[in-house]
MARRO-500515 format. One line per 10 residues: their letters; for each residue x, y, z of N, C-alpha, C. Coordinates in Angstrom, 2 decimals. Example, Ala and Ser with C-alpha at 12.3 -4.5 7.8 and 13.67 -1.06 7.14 Angstrom:
AS = 13.19 -5.69 7.80 12.30 -4.50 7.80 13.20 -3.30 7.80 ~ 12.85 -2.25 7.08 13.67 -1.06 7.14 12.90 0.03 7.87 .
***
This chain:
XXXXXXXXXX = -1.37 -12.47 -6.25 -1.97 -11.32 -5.62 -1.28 -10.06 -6.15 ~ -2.33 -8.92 -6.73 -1.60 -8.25 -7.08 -1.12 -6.57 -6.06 ~ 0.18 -6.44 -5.44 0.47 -5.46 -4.74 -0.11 -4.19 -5.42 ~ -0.45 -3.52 -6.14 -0.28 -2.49 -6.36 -1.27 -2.02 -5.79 ~ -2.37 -2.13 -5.53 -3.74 -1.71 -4.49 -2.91 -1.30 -3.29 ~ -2.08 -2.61 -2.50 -1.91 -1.73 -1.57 -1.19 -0.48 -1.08 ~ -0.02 -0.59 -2.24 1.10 0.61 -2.54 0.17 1.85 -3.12 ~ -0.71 1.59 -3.82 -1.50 2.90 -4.11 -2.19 3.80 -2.91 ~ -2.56 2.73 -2.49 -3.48 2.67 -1.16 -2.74 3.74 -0.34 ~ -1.32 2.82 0.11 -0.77 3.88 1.46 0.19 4.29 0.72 .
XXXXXXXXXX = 0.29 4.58 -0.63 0.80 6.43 -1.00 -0.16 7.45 -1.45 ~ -0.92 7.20 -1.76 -1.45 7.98 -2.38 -2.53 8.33 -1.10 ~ -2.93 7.48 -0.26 -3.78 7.67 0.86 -3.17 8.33 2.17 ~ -1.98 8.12 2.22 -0.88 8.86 3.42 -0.74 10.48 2.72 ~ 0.03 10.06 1.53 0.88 11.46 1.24 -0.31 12.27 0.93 ~ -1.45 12.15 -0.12 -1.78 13.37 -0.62 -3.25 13.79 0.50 ~ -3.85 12.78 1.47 -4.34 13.83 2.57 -3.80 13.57 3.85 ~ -2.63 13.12 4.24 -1.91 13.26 5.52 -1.10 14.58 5.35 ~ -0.84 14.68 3.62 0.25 15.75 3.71 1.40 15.86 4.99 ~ 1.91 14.96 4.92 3.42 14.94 6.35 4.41 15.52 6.10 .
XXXXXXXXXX = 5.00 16.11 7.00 6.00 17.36 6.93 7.18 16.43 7.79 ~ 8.24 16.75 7.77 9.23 16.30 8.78 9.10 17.13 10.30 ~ 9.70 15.98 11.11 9.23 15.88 12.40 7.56 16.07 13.47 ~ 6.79 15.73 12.46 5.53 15.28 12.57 5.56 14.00 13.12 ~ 4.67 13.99 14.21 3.88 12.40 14.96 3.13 11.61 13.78 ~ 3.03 10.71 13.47 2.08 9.59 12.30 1.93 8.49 13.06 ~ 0.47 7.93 13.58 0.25 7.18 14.39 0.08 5.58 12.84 ~ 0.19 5.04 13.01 -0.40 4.06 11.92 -0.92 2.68 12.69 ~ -2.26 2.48 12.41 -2.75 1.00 12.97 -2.62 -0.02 11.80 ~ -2.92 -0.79 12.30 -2.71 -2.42 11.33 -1.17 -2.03 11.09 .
XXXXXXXXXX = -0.11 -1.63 11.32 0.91 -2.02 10.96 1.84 -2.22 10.40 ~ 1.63 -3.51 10.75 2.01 -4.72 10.34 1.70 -5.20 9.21 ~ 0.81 -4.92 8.60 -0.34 -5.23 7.17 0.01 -4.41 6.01 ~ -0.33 -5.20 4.69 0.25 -4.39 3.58 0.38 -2.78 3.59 ~ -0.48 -2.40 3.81 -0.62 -0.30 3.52 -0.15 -0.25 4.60 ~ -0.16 -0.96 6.15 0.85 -0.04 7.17 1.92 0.00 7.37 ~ 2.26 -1.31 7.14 4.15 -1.18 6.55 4.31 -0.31 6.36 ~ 3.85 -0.07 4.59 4.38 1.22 3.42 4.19 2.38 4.12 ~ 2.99 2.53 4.54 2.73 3.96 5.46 3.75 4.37 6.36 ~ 3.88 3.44 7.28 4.91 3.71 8.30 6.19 4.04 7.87 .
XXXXXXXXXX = 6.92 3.10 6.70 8.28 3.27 5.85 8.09 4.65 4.75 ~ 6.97 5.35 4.44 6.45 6.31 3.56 7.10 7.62 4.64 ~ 6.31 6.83 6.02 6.47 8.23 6.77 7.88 8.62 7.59 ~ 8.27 7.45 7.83 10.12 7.53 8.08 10.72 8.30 7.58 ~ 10.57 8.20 5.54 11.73 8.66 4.63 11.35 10.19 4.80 ~ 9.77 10.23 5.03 9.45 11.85 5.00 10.00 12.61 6.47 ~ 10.78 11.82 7.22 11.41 12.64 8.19 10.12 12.65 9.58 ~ 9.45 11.59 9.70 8.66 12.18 10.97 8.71 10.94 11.88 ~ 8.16 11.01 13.09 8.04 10.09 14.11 6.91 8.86 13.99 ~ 7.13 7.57 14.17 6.35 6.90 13.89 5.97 6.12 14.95 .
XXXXXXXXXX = 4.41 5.62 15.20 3.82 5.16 16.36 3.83 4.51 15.69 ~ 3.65 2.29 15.50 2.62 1.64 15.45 1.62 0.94 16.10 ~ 0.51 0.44 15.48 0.10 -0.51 16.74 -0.12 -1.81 15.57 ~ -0.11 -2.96 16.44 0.03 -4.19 15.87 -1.00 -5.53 16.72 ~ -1.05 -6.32 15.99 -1.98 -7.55 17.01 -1.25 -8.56 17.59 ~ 0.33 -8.52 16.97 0.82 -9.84 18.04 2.22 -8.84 18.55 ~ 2.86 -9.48 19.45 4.09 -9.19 19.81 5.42 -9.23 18.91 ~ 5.33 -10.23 18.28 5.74 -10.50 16.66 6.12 -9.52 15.78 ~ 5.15 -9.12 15.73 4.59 -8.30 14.59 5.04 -6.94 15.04 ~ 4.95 -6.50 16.50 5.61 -4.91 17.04 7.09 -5.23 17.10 .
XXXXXXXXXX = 7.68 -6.14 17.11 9.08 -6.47 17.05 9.37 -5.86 15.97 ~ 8.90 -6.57 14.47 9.05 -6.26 13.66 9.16 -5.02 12.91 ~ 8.08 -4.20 13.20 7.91 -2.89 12.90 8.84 -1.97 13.66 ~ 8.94 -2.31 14.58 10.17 -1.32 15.13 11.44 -1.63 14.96 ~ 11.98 -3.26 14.98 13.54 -3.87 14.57 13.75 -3.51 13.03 ~ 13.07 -3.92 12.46 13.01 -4.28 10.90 12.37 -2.97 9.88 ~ 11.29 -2.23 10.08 10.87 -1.23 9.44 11.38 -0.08 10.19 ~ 12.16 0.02 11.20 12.51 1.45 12.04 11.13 2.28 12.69 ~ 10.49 2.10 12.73 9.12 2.55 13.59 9.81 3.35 14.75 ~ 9.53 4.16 14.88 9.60 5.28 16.31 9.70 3.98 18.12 .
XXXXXXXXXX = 8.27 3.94 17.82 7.20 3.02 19.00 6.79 2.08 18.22 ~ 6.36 0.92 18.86 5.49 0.32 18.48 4.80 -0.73 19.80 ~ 3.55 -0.76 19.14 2.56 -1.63 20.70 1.47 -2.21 20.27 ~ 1.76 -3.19 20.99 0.49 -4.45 20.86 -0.66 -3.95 21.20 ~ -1.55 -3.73 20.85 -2.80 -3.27 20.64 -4.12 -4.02 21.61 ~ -3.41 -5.96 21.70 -4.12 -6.48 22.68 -3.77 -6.35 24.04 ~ -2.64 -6.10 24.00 -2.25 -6.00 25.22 -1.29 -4.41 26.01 ~ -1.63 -3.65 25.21 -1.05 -2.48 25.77 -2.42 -1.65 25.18 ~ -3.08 -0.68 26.63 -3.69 0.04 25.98 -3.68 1.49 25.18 ~ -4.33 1.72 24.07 -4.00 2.33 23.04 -3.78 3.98 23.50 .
XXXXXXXXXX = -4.79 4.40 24.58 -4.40 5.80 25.14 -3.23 5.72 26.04 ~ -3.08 4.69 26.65 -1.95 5.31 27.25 -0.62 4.99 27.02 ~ -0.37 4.30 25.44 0.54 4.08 24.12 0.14 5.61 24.06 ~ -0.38 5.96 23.68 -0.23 7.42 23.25 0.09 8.58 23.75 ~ -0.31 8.47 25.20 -0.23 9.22 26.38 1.81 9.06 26.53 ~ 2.11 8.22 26.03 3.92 7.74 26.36 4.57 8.38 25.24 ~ 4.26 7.49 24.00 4.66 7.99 22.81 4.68 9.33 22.02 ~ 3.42 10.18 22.34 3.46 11.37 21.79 2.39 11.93 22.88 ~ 3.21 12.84 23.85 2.68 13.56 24.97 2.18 15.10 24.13 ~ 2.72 15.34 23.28 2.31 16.67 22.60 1.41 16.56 21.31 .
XXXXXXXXXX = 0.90 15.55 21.19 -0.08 15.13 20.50 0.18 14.21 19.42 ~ -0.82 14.15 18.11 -0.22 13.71 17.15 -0.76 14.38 15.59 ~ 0.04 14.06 14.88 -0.33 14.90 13.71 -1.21 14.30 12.58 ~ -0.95 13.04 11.99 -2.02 12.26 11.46 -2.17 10.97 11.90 ~ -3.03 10.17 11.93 -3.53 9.00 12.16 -4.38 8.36 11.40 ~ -3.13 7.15 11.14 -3.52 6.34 9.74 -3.98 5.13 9.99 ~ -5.51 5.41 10.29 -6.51 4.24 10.97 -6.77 3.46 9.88 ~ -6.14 2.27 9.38 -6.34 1.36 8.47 -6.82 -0.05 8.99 ~ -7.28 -0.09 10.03 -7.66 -1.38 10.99 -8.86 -1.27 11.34 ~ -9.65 -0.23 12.56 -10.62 0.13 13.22 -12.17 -0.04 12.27 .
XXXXXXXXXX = -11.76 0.81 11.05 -12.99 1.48 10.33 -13.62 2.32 10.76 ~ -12.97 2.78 11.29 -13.58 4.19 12.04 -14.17 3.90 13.41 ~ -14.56 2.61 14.02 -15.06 2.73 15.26 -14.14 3.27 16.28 ~ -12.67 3.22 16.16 -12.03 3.64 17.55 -12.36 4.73 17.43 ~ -12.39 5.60 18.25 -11.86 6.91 18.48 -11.29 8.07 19.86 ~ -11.00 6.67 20.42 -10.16 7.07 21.66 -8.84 8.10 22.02 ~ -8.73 7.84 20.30 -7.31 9.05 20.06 -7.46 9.94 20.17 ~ -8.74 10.80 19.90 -8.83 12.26 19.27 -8.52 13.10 20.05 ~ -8.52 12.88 21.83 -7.46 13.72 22.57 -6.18 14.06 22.00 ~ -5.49 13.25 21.21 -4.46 12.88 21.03 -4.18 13.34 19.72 .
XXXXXXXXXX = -5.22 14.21 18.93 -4.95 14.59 17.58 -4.47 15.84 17.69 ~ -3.36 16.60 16.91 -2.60 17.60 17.34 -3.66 18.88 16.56 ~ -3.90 19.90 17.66 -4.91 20.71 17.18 -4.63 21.63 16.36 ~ -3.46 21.80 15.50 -2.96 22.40 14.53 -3.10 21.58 12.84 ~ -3.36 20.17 13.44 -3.15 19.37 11.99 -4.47 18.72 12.20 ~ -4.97 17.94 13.08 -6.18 17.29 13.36 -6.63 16.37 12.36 ~ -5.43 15.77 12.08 -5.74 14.86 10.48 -5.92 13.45 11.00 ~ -6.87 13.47 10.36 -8.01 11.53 10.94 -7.92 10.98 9.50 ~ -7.22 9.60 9.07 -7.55 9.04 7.59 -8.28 7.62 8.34 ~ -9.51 7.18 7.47 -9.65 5.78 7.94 -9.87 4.98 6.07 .
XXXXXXXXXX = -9.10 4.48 5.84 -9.37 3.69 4.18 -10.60 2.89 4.61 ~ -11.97 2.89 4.84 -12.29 1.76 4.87 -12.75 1.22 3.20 ~ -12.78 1.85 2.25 -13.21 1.20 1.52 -12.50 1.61 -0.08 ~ -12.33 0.92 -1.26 -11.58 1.95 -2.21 -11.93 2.97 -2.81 ~ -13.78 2.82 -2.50 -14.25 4.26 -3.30 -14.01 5.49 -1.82 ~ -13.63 5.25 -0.81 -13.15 6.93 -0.19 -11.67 7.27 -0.64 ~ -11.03 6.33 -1.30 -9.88 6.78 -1.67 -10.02 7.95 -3.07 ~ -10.96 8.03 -3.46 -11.38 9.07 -4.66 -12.12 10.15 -3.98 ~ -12.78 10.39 -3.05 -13.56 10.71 -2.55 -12.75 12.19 -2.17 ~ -13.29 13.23 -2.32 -12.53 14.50 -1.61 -12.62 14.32 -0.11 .
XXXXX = -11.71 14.67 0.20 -11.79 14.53 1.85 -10.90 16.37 2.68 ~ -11.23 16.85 3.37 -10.65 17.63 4.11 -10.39 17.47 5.27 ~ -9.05 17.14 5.36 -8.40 17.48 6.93 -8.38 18.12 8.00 ~ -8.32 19.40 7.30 -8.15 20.89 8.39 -9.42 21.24 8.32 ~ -10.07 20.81 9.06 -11.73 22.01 8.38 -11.61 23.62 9.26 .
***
């Protein structure tokens, strides 16, 4: 299997339209999963706070013992607003929906109205695709 899709994926898909600044909120779903790892460990070194969410208990261990994650929460069993409502009461700055495909969107209370940055990869041709953040 070759990694480099997914390392392209969540650098080039985090950094150049999350644009993250230090001490910025970065919510990241899936994780646990190739691009949310990197994402989440992408967004550490860049100095900001990290949410994850994950599908087993396992797996949020992990991301928070082992990758340093801010938070992290089971997704089946903790619900996702009020993970968010705990974790980042002053909002959040990007959210790196790599799981959903765009159907959640329970967060967007929760998107910080200065940055309002939504990424969802669902597919590799939006990774070429111009996209704007701030509209």
């Amino acid at each position: 299997m070759d990694i480099s899709n997914y390392r392209n994926t969540a650098y080039f898909g985090f950094l150049e339209l999350c644009q993250p600044q230090p001490g910025e909120v970065v919510v990241v779903t899936g994780a646990a999963g190739a691009v949310g790892s990197l994402v989440g460990q992408i967004a550490k070194i860049k100095g900001c706070k990290v949410i994850g969410f994950a599908g087993s208990d396992e797996k949020v261990k992990w991301i928070k013992e082992d990758l340093g994650f801010d938070a992290a929460f089971n997704y089946k069993t903790k619900d996702v607003t009020e993970a968010l409502k705990e974790s980042a009461p002053d909002g959040v700055d990007c959210y790196f929906d790599n799981f959903s495909g765009g159907g959640s969107r329970t967060h967007d209370p929760y998107l910080s109205r200065e940055r309002h940055s939504f990424f969802v990869p669902e597919s590799p041709l939006e990774l070429n695709e111009q996209v704007e953040l701030n509209p």
